[in-house]
LOKE-29927 format. One record per residue (C-alpha): residue in one letter; x, y negated, z. Coordinates in steps of 0.2 Angstrom, whole numbers, plus 5000, padded with zeros to 4 digits. Each point is the difference from the previous one (the first is absolute). Example, Ala and Ser with C-alpha at 12.3 -4.5 7.8 and 13.67 -1.06 7.14 Angstrom:
('a' (5062 5022 5039)),
('s' (5006 4983 4997)),
end
This chain:
('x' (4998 4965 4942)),
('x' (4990 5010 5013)),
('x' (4981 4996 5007)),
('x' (4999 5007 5018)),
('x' (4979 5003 5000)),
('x' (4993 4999 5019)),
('x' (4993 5017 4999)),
('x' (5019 5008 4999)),
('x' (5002 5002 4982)),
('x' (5011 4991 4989)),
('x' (5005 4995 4980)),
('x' (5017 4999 4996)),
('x' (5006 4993 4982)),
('x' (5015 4994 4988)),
('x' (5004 4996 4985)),
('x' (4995 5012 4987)),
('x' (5015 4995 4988)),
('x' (5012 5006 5017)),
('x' (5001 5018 4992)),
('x' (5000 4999 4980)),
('x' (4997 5020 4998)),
('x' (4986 5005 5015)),
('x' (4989 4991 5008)),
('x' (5000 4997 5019)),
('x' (4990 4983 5004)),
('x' (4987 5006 5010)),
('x' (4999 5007 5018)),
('x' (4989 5004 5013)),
('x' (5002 5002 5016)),
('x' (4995 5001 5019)),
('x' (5007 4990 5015)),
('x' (4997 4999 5018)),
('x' (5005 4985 5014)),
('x' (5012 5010 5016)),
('x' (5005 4988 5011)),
('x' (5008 4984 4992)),
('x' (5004 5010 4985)),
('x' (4989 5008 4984)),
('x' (5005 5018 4995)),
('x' (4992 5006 4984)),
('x' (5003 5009 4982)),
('x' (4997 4998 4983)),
('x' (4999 5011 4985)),
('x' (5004 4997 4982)),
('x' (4998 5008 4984)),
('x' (5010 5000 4987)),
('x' (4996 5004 4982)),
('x' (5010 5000 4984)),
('x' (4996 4986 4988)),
('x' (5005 5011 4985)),
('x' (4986 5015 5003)),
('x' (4990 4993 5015)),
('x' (5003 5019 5008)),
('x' (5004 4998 5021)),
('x' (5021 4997 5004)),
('x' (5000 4999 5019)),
('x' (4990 4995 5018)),
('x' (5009 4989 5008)),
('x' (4997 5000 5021)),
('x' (5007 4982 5009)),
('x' (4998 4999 5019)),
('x' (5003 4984 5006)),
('x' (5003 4991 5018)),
('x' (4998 4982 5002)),
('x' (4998 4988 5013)),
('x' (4989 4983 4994)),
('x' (5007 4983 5009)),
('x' (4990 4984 4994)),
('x' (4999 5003 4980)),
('x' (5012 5009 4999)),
('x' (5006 5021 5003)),
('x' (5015 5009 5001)),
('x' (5005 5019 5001)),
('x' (5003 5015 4989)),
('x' (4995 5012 4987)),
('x' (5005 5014 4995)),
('x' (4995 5013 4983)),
('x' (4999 5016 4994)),
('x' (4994 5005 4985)),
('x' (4993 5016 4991)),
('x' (4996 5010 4984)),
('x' (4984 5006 4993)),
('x' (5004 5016 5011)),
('x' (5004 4992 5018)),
('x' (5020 5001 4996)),
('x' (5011 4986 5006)),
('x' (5006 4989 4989)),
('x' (5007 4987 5009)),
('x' (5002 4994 5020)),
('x' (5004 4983 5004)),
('x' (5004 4996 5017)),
('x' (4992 4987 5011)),
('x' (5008 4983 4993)),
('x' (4993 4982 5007)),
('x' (4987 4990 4993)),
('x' (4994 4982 5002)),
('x' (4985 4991 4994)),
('x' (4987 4985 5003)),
('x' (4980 4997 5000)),
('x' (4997 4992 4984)),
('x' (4991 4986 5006)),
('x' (4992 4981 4992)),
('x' (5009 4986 5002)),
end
């Protein structure tokens, strides 16, 4: 789920039971409107469930362009140790979504 706040910030959040052994659930981001489309990132931060000490930042720029409720675009990820070392690099990959809205 992801809150896009007027002001260009952002929440982002899933499941906590999505990662058994750290915890990732949380993320907070900007985002700002560029033409017909909205560029922005989110950080994370990840922590082991075990000892509570700091596993990775995770950075998540995003590009998506909003038609009616619903958006389509990509994200991409790259994540890092405690000293700035990358761990992981995911590639832009496509995402869709909809504005939860009442019936």
């Amino acid at each position: 789920m992801y809150v896009f706040n007027a002001d260009g910030t952002m929440q982002q959040a899933n499941p906590d039971a999505g990662d058994p052994s750290t915890s990732d659930s949380d993320g907070k981001g900007i985002w700002v409107a560029d033409g017909n489309r909205i560029r922005g990132k989110w950080m994370e931060i990840t922590a082991d469930r075990a000892t509570h000490k700091f596993v990775s930042r995770g950075e998540l720029p995003f590009e998506i362009q909003v038609t009616g409720n619903a958006f389509m675009g990509t994200l991409s990820a790259r994540f890092y140790d405690p000293t700035g070392k990358l761990l992981q690099d995911y590639p832009a990959s496509p995402i869709t979504g909809k504005r939860l809205t009442l019936p």
